[in-house]
C-alpha positions as CSV (number, residue, x, y, z in Angstrom):
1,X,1.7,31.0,-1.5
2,X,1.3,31.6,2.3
3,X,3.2,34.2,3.2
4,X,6.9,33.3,5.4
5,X,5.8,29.6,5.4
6,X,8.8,28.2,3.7
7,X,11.8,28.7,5.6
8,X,9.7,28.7,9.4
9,X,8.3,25.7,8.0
10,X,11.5,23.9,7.6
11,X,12.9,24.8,11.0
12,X,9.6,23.9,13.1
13,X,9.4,20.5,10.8
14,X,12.9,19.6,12.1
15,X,12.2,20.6,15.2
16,X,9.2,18.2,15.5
17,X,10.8,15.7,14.4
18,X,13.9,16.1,16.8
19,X,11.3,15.7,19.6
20,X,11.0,19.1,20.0
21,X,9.2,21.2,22.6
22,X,5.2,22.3,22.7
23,X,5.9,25.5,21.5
24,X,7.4,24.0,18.4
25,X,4.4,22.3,17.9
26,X,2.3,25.4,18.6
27,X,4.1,27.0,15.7
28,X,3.7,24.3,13.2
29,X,-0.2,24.6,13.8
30,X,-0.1,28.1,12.8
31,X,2.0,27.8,9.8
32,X,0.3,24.3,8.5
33,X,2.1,22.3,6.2
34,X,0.1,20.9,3.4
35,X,-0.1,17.0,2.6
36,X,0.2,15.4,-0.4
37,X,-0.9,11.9,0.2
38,X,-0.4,9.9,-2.9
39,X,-2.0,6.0,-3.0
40,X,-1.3,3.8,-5.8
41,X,-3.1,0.5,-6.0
42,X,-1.7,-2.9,-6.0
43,X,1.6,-1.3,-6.2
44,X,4.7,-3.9,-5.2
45,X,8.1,-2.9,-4.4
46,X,8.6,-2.9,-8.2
47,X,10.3,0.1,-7.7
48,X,14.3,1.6,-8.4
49,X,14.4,2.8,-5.1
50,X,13.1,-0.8,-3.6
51,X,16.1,-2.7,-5.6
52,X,13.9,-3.6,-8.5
53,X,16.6,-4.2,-10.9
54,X,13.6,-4.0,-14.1
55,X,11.7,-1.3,-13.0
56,X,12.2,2.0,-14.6
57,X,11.1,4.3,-11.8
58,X,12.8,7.8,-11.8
59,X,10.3,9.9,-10.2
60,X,9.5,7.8,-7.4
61,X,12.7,6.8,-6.9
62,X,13.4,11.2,-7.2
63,X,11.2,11.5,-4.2
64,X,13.0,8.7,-1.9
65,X,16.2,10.6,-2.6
66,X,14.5,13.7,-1.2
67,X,12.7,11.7,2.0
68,X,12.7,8.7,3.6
69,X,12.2,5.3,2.2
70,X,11.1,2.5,4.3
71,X,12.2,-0.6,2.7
72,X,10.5,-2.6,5.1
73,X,7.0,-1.8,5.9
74,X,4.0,-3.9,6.0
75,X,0.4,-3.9,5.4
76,X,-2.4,-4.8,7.6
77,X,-4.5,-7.1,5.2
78,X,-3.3,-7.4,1.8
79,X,-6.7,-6.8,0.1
80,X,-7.8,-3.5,-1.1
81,X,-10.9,-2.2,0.9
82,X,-9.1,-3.8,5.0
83,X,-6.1,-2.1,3.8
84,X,-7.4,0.9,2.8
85,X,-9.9,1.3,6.1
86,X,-6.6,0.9,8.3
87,X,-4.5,2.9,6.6
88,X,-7.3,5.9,7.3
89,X,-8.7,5.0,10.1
90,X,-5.2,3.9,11.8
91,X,-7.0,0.5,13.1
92,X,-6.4,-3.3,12.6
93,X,-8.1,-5.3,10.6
94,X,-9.9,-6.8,14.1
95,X,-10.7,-3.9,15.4
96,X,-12.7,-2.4,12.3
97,X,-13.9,-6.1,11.3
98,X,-13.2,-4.8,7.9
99,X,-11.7,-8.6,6.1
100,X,-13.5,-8.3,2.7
101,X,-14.3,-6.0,-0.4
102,X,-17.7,-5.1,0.6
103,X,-17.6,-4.1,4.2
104,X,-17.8,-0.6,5.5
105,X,-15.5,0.5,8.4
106,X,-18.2,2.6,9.5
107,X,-20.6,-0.4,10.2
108,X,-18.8,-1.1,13.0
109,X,-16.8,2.0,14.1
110,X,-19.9,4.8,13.0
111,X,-17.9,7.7,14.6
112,X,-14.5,7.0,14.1
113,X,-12.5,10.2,13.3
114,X,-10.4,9.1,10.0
115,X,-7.2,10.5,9.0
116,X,-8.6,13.3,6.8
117,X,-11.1,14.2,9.4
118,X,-8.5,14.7,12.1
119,X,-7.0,17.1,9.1
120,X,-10.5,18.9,8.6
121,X,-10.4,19.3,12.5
122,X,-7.2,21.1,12.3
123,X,-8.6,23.7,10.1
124,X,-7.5,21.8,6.5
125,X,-9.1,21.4,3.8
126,X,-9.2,18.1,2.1
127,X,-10.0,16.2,-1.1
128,X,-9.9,13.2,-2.8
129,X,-9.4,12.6,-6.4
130,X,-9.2,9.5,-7.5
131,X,-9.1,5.9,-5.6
132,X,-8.2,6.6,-1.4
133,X,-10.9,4.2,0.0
134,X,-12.2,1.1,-1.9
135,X,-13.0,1.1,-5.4
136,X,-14.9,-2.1,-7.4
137,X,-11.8,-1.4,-10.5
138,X,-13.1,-0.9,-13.0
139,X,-16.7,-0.5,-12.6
140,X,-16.8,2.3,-10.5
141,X,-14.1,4.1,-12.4
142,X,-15.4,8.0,-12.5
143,X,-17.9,7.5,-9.1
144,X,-17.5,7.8,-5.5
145,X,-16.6,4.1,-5.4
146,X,-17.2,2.9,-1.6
147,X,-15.6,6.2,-0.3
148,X,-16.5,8.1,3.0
149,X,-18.0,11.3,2.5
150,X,-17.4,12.8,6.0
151,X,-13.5,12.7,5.4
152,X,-13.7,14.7,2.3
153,X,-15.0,18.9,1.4
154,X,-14.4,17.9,-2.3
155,X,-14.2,14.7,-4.1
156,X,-13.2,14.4,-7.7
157,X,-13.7,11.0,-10.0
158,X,-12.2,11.3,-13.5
159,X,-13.2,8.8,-15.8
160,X,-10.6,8.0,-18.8
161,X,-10.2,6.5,-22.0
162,X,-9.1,3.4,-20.2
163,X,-12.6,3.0,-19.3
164,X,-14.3,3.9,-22.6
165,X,-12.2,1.2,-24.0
166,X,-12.6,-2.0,-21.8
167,X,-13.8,-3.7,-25.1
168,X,-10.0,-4.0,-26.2
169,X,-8.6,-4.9,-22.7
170,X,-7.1,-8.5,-23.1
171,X,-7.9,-11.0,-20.9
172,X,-6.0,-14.4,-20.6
173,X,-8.6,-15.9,-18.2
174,X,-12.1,-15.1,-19.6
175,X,-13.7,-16.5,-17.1
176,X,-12.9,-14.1,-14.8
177,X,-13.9,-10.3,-14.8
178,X,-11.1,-8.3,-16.4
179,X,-10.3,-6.5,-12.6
180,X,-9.2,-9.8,-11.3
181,X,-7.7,-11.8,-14.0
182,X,-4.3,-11.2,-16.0
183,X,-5.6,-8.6,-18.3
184,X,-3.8,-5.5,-20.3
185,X,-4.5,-3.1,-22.8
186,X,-1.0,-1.4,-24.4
187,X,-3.5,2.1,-25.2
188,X,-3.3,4.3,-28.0
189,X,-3.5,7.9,-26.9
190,X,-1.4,10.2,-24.8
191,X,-1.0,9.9,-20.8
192,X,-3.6,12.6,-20.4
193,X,-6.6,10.5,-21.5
194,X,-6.4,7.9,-19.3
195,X,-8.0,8.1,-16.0
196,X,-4.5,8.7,-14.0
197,X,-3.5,11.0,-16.4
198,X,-7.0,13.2,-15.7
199,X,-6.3,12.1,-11.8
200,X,-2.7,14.2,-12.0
201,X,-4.1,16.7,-13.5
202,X,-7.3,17.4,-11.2
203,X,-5.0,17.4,-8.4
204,X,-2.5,20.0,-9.8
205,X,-5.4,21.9,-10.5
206,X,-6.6,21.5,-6.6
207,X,-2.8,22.2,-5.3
208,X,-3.3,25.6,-7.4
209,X,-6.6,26.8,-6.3
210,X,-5.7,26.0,-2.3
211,X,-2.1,27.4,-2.9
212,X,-2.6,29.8,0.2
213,X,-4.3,27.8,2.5
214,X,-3.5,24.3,4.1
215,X,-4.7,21.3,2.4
216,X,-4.6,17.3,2.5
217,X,-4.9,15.9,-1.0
218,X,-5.5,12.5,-1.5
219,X,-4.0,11.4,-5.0
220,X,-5.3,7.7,-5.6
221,X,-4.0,6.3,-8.5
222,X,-6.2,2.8,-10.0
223,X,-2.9,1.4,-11.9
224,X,-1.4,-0.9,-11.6
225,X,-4.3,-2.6,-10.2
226,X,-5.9,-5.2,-13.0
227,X,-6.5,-4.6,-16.1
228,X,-3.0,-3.5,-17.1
229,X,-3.7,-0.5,-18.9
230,X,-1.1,2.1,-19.9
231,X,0.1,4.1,-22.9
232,X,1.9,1.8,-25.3
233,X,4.9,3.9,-25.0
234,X,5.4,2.6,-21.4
235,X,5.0,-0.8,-22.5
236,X,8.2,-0.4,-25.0
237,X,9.8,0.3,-21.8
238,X,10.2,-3.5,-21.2
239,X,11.2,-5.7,-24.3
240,X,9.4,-9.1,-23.9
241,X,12.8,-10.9,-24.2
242,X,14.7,-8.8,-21.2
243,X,12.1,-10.4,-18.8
244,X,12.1,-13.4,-16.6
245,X,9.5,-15.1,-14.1
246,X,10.9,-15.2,-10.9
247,X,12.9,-18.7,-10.0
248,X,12.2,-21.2,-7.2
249,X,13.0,-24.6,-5.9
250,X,11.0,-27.1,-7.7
251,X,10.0,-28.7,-4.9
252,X,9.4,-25.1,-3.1
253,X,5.5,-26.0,-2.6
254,X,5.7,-29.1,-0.8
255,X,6.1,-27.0,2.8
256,X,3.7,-24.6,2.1
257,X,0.3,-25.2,4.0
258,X,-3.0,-25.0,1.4
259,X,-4.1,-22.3,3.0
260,X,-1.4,-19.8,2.6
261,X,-2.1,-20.0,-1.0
262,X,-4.9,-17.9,-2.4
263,X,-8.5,-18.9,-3.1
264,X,-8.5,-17.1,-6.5
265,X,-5.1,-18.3,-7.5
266,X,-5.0,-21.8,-6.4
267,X,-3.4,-23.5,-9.4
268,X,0.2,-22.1,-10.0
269,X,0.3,-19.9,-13.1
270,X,-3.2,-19.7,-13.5
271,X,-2.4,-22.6,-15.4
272,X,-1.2,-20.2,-18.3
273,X,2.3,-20.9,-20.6
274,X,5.2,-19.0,-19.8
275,X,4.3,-16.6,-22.9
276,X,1.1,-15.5,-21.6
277,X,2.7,-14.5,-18.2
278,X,5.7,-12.9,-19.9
279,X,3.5,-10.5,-21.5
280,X,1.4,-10.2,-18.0
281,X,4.6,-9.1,-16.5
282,X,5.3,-6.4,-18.9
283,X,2.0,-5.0,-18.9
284,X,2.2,-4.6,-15.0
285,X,5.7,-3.1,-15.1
286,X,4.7,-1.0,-18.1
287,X,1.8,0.3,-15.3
288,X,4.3,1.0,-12.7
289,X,6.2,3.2,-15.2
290,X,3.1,5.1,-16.4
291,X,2.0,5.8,-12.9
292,X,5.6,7.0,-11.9
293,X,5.0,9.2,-14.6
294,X,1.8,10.7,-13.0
295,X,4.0,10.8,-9.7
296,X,6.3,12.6,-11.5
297,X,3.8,15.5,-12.7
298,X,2.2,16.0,-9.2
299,X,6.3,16.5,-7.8
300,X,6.8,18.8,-10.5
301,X,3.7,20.6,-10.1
302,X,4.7,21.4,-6.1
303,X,7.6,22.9,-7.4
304,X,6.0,25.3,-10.2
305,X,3.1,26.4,-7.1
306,X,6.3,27.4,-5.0
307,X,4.7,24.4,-2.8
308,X,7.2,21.7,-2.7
309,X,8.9,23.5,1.0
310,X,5.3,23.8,2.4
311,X,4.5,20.1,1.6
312,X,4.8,16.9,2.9
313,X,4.6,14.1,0.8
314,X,3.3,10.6,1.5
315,X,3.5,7.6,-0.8
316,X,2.4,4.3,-0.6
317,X,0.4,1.2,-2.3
318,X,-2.3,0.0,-0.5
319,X,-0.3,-3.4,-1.1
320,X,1.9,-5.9,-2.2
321,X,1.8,-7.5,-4.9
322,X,3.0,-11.3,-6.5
323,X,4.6,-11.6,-10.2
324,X,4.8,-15.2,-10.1
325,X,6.7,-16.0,-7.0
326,X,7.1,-19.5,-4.9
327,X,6.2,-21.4,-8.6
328,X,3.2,-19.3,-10.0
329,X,1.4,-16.8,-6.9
330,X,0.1,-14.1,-8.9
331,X,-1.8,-10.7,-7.5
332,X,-2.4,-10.5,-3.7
333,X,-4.5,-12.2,-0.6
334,X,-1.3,-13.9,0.6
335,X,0.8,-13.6,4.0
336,X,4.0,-14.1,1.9
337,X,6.3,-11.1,1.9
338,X,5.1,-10.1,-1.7
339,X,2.1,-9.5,-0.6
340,X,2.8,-8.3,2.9
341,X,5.3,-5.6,1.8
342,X,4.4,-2.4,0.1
343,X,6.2,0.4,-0.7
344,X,5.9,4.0,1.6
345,X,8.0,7.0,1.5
346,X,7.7,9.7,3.5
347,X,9.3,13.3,2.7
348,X,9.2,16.0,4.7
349,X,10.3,19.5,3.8
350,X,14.0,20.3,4.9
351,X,14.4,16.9,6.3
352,X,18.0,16.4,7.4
353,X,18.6,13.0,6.6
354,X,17.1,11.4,3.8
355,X,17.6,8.3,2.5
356,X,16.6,4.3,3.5
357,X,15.5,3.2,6.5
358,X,15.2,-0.6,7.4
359,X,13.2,-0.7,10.4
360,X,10.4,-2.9,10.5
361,X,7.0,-0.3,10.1
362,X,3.6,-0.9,9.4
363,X,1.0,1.2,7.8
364,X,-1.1,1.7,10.5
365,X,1.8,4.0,11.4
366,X,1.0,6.2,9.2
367,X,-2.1,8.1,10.8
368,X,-0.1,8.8,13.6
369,X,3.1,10.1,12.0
370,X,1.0,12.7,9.7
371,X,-1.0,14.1,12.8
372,X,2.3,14.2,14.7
373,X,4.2,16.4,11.7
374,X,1.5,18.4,11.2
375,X,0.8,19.3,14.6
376,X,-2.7,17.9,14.6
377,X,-4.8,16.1,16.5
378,X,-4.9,12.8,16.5
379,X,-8.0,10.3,18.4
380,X,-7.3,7.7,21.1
381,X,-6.4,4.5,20.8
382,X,-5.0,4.3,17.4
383,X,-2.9,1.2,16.7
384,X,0.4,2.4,15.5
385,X,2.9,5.0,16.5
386,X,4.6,8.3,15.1
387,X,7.4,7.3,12.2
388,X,9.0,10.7,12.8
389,X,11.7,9.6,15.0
390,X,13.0,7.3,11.6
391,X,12.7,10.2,9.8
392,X,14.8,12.4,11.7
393,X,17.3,9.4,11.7
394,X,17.0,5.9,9.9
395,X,19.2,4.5,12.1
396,X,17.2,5.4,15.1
397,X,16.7,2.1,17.7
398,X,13.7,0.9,16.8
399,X,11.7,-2.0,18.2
400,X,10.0,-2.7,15.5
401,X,7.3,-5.9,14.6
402,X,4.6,-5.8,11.6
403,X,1.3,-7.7,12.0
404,X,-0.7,-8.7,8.5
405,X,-3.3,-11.2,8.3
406,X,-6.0,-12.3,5.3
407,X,-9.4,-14.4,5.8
408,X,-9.8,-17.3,3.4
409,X,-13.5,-18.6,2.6
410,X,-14.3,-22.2,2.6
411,X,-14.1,-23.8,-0.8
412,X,-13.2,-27.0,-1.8
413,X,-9.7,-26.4,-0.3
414,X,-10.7,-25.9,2.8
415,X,-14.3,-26.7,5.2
416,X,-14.2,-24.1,6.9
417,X,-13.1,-20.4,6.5
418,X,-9.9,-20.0,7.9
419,X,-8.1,-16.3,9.3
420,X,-4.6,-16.4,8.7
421,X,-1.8,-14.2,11.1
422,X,1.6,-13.9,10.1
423,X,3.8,-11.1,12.3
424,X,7.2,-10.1,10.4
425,X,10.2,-9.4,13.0
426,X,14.0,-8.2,11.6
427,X,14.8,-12.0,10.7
428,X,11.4,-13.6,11.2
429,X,8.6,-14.5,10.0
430,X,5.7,-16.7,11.3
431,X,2.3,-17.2,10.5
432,X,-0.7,-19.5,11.8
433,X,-3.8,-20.4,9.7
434,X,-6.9,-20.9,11.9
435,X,-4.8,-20.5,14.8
436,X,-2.5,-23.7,13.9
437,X,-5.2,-26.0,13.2
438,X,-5.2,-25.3,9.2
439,X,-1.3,-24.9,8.6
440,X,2.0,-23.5,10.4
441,X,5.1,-21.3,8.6
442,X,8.3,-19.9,10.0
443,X,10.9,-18.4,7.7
444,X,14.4,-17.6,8.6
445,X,14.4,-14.4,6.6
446,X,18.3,-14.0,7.7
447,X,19.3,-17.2,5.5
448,X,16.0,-17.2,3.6
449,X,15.2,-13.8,2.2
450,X,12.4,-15.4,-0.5
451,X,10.4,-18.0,1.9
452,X,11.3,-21.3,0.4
453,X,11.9,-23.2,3.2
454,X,9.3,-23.4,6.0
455,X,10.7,-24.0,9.3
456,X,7.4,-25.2,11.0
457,X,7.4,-28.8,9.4
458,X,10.1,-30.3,11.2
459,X,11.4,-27.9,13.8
460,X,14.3,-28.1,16.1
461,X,14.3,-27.1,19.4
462,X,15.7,-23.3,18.3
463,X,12.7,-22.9,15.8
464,X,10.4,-24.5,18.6
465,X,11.3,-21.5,21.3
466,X,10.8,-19.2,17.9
467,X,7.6,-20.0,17.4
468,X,6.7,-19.9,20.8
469,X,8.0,-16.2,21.7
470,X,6.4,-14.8,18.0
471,X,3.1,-17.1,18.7
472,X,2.2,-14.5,21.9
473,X,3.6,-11.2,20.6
474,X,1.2,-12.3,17.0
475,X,-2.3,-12.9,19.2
476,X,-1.5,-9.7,21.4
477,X,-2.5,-8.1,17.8
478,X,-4.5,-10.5,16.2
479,X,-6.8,-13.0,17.3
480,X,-6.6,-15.6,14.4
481,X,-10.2,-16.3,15.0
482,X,-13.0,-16.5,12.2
483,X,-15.0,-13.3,12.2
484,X,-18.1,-13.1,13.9
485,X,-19.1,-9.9,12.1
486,X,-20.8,-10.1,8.2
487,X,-18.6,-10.7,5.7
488,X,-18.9,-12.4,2.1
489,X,-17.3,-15.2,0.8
490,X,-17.4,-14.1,-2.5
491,X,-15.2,-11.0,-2.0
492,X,-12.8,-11.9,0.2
């Protein structure tokens, strides 16, 4: 352990975060506080701490006790390679031209300085194990997936029994690949063998060797992205007949333009009985419990380094995720708050107050809020700003507006493709489809918390001015056009 860290640490973390003068800041940069950056993939707010009354989450819900939950934050493009480039690069969607699965950040942006670099120019040293940047689940399972070497001294890829065994996954739609339809495997074996078990493990291993000298460690865990695959003992957790699909109006639908609903999930259910989905839902939460596990193990291991006062600790899913919502939206790709909100937590050591935090926050705040803590520096022109005044205080006035948008392809839906915007305010949200042409929503989220009733289709005068105000502040951040840049239909 670096030697006087822990206690000067606290003090100078506070003091940053209380606004605190340069020389504050001076002294954090010669004691460096370590990050542990933990990403879990297609994660919802299927969480304890979130308000999930199912999930079984003590870990995670352990280290929002100890930090600062943000109840509301919002992802840039709810897909996993866009959201992944802005989280690490701290850019929208537009400015990266990153919209599908097999676009590179870098193809547009070559020498952008990414989150980890700005760490490895502040004298850390940082690794990846696991899934930070884009990964094809599961076939690059135990590779370099479509990573960015320049932001990493060490990359690690374990490869688990969950891979070896893709012959026994289940899949309910066999016509698609397993990594996009509802698909689950309750595994035989112990936590250890799976890959997010061996991912845990690596890193403890990592936090261990660089004890003594600063590091940022990403931890990227692959469930509970598709196929559901976790011990069996997590999916015992969640007794098939305590489980229920989430309600909605029948008629909730009818107000809902065709755009806003998914390309891969346009028929509501997949067109699967309510058994089928039952046991899809179990599977997923039986994944979220299995990967709290892992969360748990990497918490525990900060402690038994003598690490966990040195450490900041960053978690977050790359994002939302549906479970049947608004009569059968399953996975991601929509602008609905599902799919738009994500969980992060942020814990910093010897924070004074922890606890929730409501302000609206998006995750291209992130970037800046880890350079700012840690005293680093950060480039130009990044799009979000430093969370550490929530931190210090939840309550903190906070102006706060999310942007999130998704690109649809043409299909039979639609003749064109079609870029959808939605900006979330504290009791808005309103989104445009092709800039208006392809469809228009506006929910009240003060008196309609779950989106079934879309304000756009027959507005009064009140919703009118509503749309008007949000439609400015939304193009100020995204343009709503049709990308000029590559990108492939097939992957979007």
């Amino acid at each position: 352990m670096r030697p006087n860290l822990t206690t000067s640490l606290i003090g100078v973390c506070l003091a940053v975060l209380s606004c605190a003068s340069v020389d504050a800041g001076e002294g954090l940069k010669r004691e460096q506080p370590n990050v542990l950056f933990i990403a879990v993939d297609d994660l919802a707010s299927t969480l304890g701490c979130y308000g999930d009354p199912t999930a079984r989450t003590p870990n995670i819900d352990r280290l929002a006790s100890m930090g600062t939950c943000f109840q509301r934050a919002y992802n840039q493009l709810p897909l996993c390679n866009p959201t992944r480039a802005s989280v690490m690069t701290g850019l929208r969607p537009d400015t990266i031209k990153v919209y599908d699965l097999d676009r590179h950040f870098r193809d547009e942006l070559p020498d952008v300085v990414t989150l980890p670099q700005a760490f490895q120019q502040a004298g850390y040293f940082t690794a990846r194990v696991g899934k930070i940047y884009h990964y094809n689940v599961p076939a690059s399972i135990g590779t370099d997936g479509f990573d960015d070497p320049a932001s990493w001294n060490r990359t690690v890829n374990p490869k688990g029994r969950d891979k070896a065994e893709e012959a026994l996954v289940f899949n309910a739609e066999p016509h698609r690949q397993i990594s996009g339809a509802l698909s689950w495997l309750a595994a035989e074996g112990t936590d250890v063998e799976q890959t997010d078990g061996m991912i845990a493990t690596e890193a403890i291993e990592i936090m261990r060797e660089k004890a003594d000298e600063p590091f940022f460690l990403g931890v990227g865990f692959f469930r509970p992205h598709t196929p559901y695959v976790a011990p069996k003992k997590y999916f015992d957790m969640y007794p098939l007949d305590s489980l229920r699909l989430p309600s909605a109006p029948e008629n909730d639908r009818d107000d809902i333009p065709t755009a806003a609903f998914a390309h891969n999930c346009p028929v509501p259910n997949y067109g699967l009985d309510e058994a089928t989905l039952l046991k899809a839902t179990q599977a997923y939460y039986a994944c979220v419990s299995f990967v709290d596990a892992q969360v748990g193990r990497l918490l525990d291991g900060l402690e038994d380094l003598g690490l966990a006062n040195e450490t900041i600790v960053v978690f977050w899913s790359d994002h939302g995720y549906h479970l049947g919502e608004h009569n059968g939206i399953w996975q991601k790709r929509t602008l609905f708050e599902e799919a738009a909100r994500a969980p992060l937590i942020i814990r910093v050591p010897g924070q004074a107050n922890s606890g929730v935090c409501d302000r609206i926050v998006e995750f291209v705040d992130i970037y800046p809020t880890l350079t700012e803590l840690a005293a680093a520096d950060a480039p130009s022109g990044l799009a979000g700003r430093s969370l550490s005044k929530l931190i210090a205080d939840p309550r903190s006035q906070w102006d706060g507006e999310a942007v999130t948008q998704v690109l649809r392809p043409a299909d039979n839906r639609l003749p064109e493709p079609v870029m959808g915007c939605s900006i979330r305010t504290r009791r808005y949200r309103f989104t445009e489809w092709g800039n208006g042409k392809h469809g228009v929503e506006l929910y009240d989220h003060e008196n309609d918390p779950k989106e079934f009733y879309n304000l756009a289709i027959d507005p009064g005068s009140h919703a009118t001015a509503v749309m008007q105000k949000l439609r400015s502040r939304l193009r100020a951040k995204a343009s709503g056009e049709t990308p000029t840049v590559p990108f492939n239909p097939a992957r979007l």
